[in-house]
C-alpha positions in Angstrom: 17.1 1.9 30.6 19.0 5.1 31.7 22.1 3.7 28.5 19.2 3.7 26.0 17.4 6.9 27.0 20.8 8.6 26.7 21.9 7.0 23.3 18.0 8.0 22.2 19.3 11.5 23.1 22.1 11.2 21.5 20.8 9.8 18.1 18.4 13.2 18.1 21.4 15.2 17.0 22.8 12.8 14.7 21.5 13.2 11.0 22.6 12.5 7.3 23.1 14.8 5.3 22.4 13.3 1.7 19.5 11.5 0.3 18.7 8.7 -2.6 21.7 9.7 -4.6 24.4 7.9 -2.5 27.1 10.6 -2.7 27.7 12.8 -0.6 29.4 15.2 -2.6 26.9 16.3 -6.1 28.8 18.6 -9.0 25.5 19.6 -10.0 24.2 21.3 -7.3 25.8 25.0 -5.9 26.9 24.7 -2.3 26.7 27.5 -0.8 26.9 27.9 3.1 24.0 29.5 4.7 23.5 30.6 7.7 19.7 30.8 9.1 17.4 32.7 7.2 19.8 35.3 5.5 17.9 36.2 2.7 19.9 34.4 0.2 18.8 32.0 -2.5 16.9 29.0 -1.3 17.6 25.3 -2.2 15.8 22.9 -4.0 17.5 19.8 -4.5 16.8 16.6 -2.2 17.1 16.3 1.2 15.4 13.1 2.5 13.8 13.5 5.4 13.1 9.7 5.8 17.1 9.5 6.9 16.9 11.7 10.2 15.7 10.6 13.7 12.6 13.3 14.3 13.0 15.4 17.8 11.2 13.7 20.8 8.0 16.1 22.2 6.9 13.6 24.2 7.6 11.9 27.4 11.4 11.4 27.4 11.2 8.7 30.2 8.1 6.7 28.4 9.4 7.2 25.3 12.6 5.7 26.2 10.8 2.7 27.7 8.7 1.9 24.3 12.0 2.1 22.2 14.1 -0.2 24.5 10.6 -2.4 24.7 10.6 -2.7 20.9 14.6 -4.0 20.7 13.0 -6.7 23.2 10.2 -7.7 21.5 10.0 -11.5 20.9 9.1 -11.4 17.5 10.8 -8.3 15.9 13.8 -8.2 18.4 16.6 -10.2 15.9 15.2 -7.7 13.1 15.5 -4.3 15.1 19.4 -5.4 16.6 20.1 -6.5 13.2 19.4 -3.1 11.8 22.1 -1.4 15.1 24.6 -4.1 14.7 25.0 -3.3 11.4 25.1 0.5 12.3 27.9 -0.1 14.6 29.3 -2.8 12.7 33.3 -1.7 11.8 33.9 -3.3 8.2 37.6 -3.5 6.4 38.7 -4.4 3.1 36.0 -4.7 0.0 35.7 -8.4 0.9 33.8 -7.9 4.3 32.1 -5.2 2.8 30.6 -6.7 -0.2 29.8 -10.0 2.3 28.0 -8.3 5.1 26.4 -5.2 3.2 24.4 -7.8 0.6 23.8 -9.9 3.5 22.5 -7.1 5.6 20.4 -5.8 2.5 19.0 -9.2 1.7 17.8 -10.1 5.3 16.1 -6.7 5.9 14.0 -7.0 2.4 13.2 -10.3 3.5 12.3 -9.6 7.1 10.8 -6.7 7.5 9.0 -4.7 10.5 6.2 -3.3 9.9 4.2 -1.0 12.1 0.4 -1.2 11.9 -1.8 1.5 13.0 -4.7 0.0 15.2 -7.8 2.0 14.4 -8.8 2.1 18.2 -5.1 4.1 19.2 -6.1 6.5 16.4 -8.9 8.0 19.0 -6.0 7.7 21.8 -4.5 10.7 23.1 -1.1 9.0 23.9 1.2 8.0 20.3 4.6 7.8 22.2 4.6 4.1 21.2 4.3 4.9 17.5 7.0 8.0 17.8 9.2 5.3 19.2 8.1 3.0 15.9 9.7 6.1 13.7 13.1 5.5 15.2 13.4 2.1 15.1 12.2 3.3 10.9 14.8 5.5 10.5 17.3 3.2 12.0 16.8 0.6 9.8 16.7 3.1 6.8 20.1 4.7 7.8 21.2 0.8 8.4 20.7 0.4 4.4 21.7 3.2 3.5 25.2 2.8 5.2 24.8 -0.6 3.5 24.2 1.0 0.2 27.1 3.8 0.7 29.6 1.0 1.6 29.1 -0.7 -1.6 29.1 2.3 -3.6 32.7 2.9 -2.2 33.8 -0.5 -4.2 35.7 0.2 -7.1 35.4 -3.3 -9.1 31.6 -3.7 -8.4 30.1 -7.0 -9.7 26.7 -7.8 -10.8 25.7 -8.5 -7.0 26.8 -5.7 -5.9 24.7 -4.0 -8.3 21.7 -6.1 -7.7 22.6 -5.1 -3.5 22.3 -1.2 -4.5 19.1 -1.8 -6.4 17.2 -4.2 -4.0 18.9 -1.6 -1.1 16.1 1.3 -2.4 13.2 -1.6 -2.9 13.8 -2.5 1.2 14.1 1.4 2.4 11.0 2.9 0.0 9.6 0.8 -2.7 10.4 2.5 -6.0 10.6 6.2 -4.3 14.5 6.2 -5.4 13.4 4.9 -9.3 15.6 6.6 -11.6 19.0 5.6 -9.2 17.0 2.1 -9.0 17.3 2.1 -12.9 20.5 2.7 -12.8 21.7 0.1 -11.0 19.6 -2.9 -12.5 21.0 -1.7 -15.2 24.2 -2.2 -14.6 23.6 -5.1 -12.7 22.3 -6.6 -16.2 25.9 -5.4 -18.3 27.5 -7.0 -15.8 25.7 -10.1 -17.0 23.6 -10.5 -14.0 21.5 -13.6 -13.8 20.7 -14.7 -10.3 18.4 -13.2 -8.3 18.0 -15.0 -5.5 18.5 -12.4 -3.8 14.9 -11.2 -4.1 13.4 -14.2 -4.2 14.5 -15.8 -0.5 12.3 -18.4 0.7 8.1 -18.9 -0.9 6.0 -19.7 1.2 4.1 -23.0 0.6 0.6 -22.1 -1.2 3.2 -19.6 -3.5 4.2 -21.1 -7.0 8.1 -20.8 -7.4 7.4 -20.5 -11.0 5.2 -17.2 -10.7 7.0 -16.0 -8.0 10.4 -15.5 -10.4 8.7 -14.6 -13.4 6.9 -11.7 -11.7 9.4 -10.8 -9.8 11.6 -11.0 -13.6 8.9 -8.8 -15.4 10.1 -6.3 -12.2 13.2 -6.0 -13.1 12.8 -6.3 -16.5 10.4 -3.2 -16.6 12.4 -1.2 -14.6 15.6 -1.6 -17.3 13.6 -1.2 -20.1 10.8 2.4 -18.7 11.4 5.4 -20.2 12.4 8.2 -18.5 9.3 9.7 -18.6 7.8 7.1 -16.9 4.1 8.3 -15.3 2.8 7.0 -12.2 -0.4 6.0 -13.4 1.2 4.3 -16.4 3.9 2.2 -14.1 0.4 0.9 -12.2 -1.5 -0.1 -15.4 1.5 -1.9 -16.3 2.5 -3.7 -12.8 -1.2 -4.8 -12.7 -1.0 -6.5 -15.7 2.3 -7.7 -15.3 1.4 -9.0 -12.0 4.3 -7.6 -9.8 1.9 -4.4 -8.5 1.9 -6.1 -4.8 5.8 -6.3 -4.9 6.1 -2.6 -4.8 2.7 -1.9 -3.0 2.3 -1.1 0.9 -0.8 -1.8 3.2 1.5 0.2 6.2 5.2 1.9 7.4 6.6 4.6 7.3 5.8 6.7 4.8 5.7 10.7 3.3 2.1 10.4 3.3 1.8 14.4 2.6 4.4 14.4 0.0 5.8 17.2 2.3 9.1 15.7 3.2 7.9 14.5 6.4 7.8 11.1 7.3 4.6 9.4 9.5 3.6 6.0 10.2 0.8 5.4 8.0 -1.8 2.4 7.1 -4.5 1.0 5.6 -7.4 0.2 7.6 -10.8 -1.6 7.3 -13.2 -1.7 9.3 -17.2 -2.6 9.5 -19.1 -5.3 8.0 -19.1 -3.0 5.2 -15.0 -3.1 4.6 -14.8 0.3 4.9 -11.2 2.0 4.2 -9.6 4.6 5.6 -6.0 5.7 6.1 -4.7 6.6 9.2 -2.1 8.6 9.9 0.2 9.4 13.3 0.8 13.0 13.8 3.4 15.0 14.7 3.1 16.7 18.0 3.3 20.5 16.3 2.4 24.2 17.3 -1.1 24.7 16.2 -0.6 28.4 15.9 2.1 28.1 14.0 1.0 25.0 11.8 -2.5 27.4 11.4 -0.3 30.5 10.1 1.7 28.1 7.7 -1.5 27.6 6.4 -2.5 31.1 6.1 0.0 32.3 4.4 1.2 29.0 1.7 -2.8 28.1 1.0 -5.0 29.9 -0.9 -8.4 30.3 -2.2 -11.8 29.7 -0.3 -10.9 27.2 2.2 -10.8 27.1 6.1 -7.5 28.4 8.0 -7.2 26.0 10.1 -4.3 23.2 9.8 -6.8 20.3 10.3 -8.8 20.5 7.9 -5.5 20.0 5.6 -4.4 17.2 7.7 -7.3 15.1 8.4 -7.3 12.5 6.0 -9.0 10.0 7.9 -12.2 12.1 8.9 -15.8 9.9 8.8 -16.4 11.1 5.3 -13.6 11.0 3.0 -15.3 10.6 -0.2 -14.2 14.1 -1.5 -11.1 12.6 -0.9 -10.9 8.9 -1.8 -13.1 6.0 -2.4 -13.7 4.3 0.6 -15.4 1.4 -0.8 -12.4 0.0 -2.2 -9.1 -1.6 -1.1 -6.3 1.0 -1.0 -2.8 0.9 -1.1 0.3 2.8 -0.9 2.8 3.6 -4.0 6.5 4.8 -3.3 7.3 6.0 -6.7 9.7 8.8 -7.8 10.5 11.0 -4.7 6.4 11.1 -4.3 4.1 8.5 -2.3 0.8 7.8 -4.7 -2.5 5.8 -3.3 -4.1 3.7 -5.1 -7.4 1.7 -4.9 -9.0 -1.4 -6.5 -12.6 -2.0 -6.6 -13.6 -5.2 -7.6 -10.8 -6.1 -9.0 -10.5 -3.3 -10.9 -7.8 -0.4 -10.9 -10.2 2.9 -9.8 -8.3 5.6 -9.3 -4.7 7.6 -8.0 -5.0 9.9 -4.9 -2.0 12.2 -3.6 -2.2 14.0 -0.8 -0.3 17.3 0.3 -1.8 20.5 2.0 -2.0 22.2 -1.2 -4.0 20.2 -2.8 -6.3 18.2 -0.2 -9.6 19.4 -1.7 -8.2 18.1 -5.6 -6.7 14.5 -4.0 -7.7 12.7 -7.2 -4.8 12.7 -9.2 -5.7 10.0 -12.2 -8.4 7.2 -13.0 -8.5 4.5 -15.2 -11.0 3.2 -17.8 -11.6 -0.8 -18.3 -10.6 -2.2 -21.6 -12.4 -6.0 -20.9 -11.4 -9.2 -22.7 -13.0 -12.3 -21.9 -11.3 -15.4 -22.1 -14.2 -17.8 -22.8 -13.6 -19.7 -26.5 -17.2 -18.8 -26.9 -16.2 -15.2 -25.9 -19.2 -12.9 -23.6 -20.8 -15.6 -21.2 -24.4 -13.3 -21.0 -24.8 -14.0 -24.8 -25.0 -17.8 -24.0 -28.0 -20.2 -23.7 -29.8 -23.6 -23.4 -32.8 -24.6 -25.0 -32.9 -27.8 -23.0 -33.8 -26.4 -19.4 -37.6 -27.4 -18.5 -38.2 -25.3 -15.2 -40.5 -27.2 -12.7 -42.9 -25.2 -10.7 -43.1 -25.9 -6.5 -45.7 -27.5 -6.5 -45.4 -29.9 -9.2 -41.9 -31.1 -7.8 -44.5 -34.1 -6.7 -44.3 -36.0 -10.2 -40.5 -35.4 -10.5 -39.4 -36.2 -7.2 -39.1 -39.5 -5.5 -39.5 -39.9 -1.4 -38.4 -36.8 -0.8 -39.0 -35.9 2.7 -39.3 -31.7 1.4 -42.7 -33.2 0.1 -45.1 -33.6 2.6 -48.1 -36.2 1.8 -50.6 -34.1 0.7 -48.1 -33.2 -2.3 -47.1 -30.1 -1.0 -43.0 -28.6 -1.3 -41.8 -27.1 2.4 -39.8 -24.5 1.2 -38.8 -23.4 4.6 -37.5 -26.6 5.6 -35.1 -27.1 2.2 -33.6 -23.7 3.2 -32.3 -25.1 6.4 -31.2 -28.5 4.7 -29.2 -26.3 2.3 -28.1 -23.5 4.8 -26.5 -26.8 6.7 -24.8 -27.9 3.6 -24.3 -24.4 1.3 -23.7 -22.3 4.6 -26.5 -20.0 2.3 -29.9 -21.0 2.5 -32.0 -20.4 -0.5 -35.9 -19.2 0.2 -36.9 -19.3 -3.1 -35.1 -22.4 -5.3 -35.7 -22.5 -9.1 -36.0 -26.1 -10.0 -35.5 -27.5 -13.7 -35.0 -30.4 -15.7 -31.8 -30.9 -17.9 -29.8 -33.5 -19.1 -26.3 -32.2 -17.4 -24.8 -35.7 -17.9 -25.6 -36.1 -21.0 -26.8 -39.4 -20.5 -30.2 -39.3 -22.2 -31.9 -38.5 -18.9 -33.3 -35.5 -17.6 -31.5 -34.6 -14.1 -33.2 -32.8 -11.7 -31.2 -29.1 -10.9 -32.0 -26.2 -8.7 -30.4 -22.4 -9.4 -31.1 -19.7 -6.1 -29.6 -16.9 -5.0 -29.1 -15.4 -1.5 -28.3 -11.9 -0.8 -26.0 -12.1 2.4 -25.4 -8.6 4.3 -22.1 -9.5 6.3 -18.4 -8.4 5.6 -19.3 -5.9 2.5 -22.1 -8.0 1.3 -22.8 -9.6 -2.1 -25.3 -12.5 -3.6 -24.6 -15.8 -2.9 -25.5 -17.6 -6.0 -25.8 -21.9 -6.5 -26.6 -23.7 -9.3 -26.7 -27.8 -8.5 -27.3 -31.1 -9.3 -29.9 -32.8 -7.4 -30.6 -36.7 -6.5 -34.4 -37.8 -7.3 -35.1 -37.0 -3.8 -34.1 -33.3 -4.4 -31.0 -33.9 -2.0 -28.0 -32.3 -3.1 -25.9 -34.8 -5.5 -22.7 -35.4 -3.1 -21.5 -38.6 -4.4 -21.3 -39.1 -8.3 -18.7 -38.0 -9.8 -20.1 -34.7 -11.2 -22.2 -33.9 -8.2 -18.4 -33.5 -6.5 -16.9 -31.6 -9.3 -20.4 -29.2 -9.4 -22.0 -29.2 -6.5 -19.0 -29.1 -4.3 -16.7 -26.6 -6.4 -15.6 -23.2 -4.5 -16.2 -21.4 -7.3 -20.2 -21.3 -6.4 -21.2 -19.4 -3.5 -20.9 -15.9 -2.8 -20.2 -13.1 -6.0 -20.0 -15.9 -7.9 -22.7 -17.2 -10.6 -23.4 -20.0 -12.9 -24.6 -20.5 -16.8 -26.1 -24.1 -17.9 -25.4 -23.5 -22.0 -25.4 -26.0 -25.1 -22.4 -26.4 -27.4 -22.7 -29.1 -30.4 -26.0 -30.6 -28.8 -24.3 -30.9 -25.7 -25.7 -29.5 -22.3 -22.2 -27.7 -20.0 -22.1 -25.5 -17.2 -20.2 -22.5 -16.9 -19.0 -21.3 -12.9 -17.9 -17.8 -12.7 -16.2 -16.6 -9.7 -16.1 -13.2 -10.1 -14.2 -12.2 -7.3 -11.2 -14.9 -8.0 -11.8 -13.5 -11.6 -12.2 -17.4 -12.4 -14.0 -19.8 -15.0 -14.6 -23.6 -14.4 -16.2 -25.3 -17.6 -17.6 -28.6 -16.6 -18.4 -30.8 -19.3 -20.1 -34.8 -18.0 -20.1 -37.2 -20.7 -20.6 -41.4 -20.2 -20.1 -41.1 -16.7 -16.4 -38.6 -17.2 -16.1 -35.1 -15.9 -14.1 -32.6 -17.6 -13.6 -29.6 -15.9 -11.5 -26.6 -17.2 -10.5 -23.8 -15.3 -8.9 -20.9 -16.1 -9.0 -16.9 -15.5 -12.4 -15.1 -16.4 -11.3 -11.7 -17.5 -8.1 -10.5 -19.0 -8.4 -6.4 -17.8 -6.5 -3.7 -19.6 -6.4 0.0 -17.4 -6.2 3.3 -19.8 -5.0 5.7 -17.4 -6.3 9.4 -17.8 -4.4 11.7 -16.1 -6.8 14.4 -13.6 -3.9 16.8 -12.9 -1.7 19.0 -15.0 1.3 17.0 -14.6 3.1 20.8 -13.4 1.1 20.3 -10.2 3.4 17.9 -9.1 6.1 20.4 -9.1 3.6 22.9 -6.7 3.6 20.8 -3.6 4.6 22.6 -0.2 7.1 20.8 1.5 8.2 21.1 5.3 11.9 22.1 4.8 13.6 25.1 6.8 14.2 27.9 4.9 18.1 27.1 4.7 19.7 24.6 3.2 20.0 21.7 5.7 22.7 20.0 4.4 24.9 22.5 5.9 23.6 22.2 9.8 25.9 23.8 11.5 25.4 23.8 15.1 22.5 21.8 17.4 20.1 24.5 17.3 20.0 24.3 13.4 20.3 20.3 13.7 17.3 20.4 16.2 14.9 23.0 13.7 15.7 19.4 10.5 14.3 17.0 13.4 11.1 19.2 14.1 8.6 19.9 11.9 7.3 22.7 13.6 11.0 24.4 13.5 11.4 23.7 10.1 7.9 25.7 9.1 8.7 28.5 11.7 12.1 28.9 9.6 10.3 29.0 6.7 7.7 31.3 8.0 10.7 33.2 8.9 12.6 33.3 5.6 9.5 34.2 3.6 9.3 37.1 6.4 12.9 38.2 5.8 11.9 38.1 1.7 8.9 40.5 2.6 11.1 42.8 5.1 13.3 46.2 4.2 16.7 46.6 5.0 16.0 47.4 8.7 13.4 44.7 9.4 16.0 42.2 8.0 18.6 43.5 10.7 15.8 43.3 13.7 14.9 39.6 12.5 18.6 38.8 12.2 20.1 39.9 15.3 16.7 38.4 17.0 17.9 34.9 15.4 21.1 34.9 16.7 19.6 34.5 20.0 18.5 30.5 18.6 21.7 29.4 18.1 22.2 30.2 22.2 19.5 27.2 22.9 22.1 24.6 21.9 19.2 22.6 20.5 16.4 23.1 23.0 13.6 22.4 21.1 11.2 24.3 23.4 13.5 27.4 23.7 14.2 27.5 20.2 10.3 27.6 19.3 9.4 30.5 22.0 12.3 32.3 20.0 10.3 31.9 16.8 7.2 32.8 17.7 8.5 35.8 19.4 10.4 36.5 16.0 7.0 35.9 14.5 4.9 37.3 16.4 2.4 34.3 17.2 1.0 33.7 20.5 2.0 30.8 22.1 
């Protein structure tokens, strides 16, 4: 234990120094070396966070124990060493390289460990199991990217190797690195790049092969051909109706959930009979008084001071925020991290979250273009002439021994529920009965149509429309009693529509949440049933944001540039996020200050670089320097 807990240490003062663009070294960008705070120009390019193992607050002792439980974990266990052998793994010679680095990228796309949020530890006061989750994140981010680096060294790269870089980004973040994703696939494709087995790996058995490729095909082949200018909420639009939107969607990791530059784990969670969502996010152990003046001074208009209210995402009553009747999801897309959500099947709405902006989370929607795929087109506009409802109580000169009749003539209505709740798993109270001829055989069949509205999971109407022996039984055994009555397209959000075509009688099933059509058709004794998808959707994105906003976000960075780390104290401010917001606090201080404040703040910093990395010491030095109370 006492090995790990030290190597944990040890790991804290480690970090890397570049982000998405694989090079360490980028012409574009002035490097300048700055020392804390000095008052010279600040930096803006892109230092990823998501690359650098964050400070431990907690526990050192139980928060050595969780990581070195999580490397022993029977299920995740060949995963997480996977990711350290790599890490330590000495590779010589492009050969090795090129074999182990696509090997290394393909297993961990294909195998990935995920860390779900439990909504009961959300209420705990103890996350030290979830802070250990972070490392084990960033070790298998910094495992792909030394993957990714290593084949970027190759001189003579090939079409996998370009396919490696690409699906490298797709394993660490989803599309978060796009326009270096581009790139690649692109050059993957000149190099006449055809297999992409790679990203296929093994399908599970109720998968089609065939979809599977071509979605995962339209992919790639969207990501070659998007413009530059590629929006977020067009890319979803498209992905929906391209049908590779899950492969570049999260329910849960690790995740800038702020769009701050700060990485938490993060997930999806529903709970109720209702299906409520919410998202739920692990916190960083911070400074309140410092988080609360970071606040003050970067927010502003008529909004509480108080860091919570920023932060709170998953509060009882998030409407303001997001819809929490729908599924939501989690979009890695261009250096920024997008939700999503889907309402009956539908595309709703784009939410992004960062403290600026966490009253004004709704960042696009989408209006429904509908197109149904019914020869006869809208299903509502059709009808039958040839249904003959039958009232209750004249079932008695339609019906033969039917023990729901009692002697006197009479229909038990109660009792028919409970023959069908046995059989439907939804009883029906109040059955519509009616005559038609469904097998167009020349006889009238008897039929029944009910609906039940059912109040578990988030509800809906169970809806039936059957064929019925003369005993008013359900019609189990002929051959379009089992394609009718015993299809799963009737039953809950689903309904049914008898209609004529030609002087024939049909029935149309429409699940609605499966988006699905059967036809059935019975003629002399055959069945005919055609099935296919109800709806084809279309989602016009409108855009709720100036598209400048984007560019207004606050992000937690120190207030030098953190490339250039020099010593542990300025390595230990990158790993906190409360040090890297008391720097800032700090520089925007310094901005503020005349020539002799500058030289009190200045020779007062000096005194941080003495704390060799404390985190503790460093932070009483800054609030001194700012003059919060601890």
């Amino acid at each position: 234990m006492f090995k790990n807990f030290f190597y944990i240490i040890s790991i804290i003062t480690i970090l890397v120094f570049y982000g998405c663009n694989g090079n360490e070294n980028n012409n574009d960008i002035e490097k300048e070396n700055l020392s804390l705070n000095n008052g010279k120009k600040k930096y803006t390019y892109f230092f990823d966070m998501k690359y650098v193992y964050k400070a431990v607050r907690t526990d050192k002792n139980n928060f050595s124990n969780a990581l070195s439980n999580y490397y022993q974990d029977e299920v995740y266990s060949n995963i997480l060493n996977r990711n350290r052998d790599f890490l330590n793994k000495k590779l010589v010679g492009d050969n090795d390289i090129k074999k182990y680095s696509i090997d290394f990228i393909s297993n961990a796309y294909h195998n990935r460990y995920e860390a779900k949020i439990d909504s009961f530890d959300l209420y705990g006061e103890d996350f030290t199991s979830y802070y250990a989750y972070e490392y084990v994140y960033v070790e298998r981010n910094l495992a792909l990217k030394k993957a990714r680096d290593l084949l970027l060294n190759i001189k003579n790269k090939d079409a996998d190797i370009y396919f490696a870089l690409f699906l490298s980004h797709l394993a660490t973040d989803s599309l978060y690195c796009f326009s270096d994703m581009q790139k690649y696939i692109k050059e993957w494709k000149k190099s006449g790049g055809t297999n992409i087995n790679m990203i296929i790996g093994i399908v599970n058995e109720h998968e089609n092969i065939n979809e599977v490729y071509s979605n995962k095909m339209n992919l790639i082949n969207y990501i070659i051909d998007s413009p530059e200018d590629l929006k977020v909420e067009q890319l979803i639009a498209d992905a929906y109706e391209k049908k590779f939107l899950k492969y570049i969607s999260k329910d849960s990791g690790y995740l800038d959930i702020y769009n701050e530059n700060n990485y938490n784990i993060s997930s999806i969670i529903y709970e109720g009979t209702a299906h409520i969502s919410y998202i739920g996010v692990v916190k960083d152990i911070v400074n309140t008084n410092i988080m609360n003046e970071y606040v003050r001074t970067y927010i502003t208009g008529n909004r509480a001071y108080n860091y919570e209210n920023f932060y709170n995402i998953e509060n009882s009553s998030p409407k303001e925020k997001y819809d929490e009747t729908s599924d939501l999801y989690f979009l890695e897309f261009n250096k920024n991290t997008f939700i999503y959500s889907i309402y009956e099947d539908k595309l709703k709405e784009i939410y992004y979250f960062n403290p600026k902006f966490i009253k004004n989370t709704r960042y696009a929607s989408y209006e429904t273009e509908e197109t149904f795929n019914f020869r006869l087109g809208d299903d509502r506009k059709l009808n039958s002439d040839n249904i003959k409802y039958i009232k209750a109580n004249d079932l008695k000169n339609f019906a033969n021994n039917s023990k729901f009749i009692s002697s006197d003539g009479k229909f038990n209505a109660d009792e028919y529920a409970e023959y069908l709740y046995d059989i439907l798993y939804f009883p029906i109270y109040y059955p519509k009965f009616f005559l038609c001829d469904i097998n167009n055989d020349g006889k009238d069949d008897i039929m029944l149509t009910g609906t039940y509205e059912h109040s578990g999971g988030r509800g809906g109407t169970a809806s039936y429309t059957v064929v019925l022996k003369d005993n008013l039984e359900l019609d189990l055994e002929s051959a379009l009693g089992k394609s009718l009555n015993g299809s799963s397209r009737q039953g809950l959000n689903t309904y049914q529509k008898v209609y004529s075509e030609n002087g024939k009688n049909k029935i149309l099933l429409i699940d609605m949440d499966a988006n699905m059509y059967q036809d059935i058709f019975s003629e002399n004794g055959v069945v005919n049933v055609d099935e296919f998808s109800y709806k084809t959707y279309k989602f016009k994105p409108k855009l709720l944001w100036k598209e400048s906003m984007l560019d207004e976000v606050l992000k937690t960075d120190a207030g030098f540039d953190m490339s250039k780390a020099a010593n542990d104290s300025e390595r230990a401010i990158i790993s906190d996020k409360t040090l890297r917001i008391a720097d800032k606090l700090i520089g925007n201080e310094l901005e503020k200050a005349n020539d002799d404040k500058k030289d009190e703040i200045s020779s007062k910093m000096n005194a941080i670089e003495d704390k060799h990395g404390d985190i503790i010491q460093i932070e009483n030095e800054m609030l001194n320097i700012l003059g919060i109370d601890n």
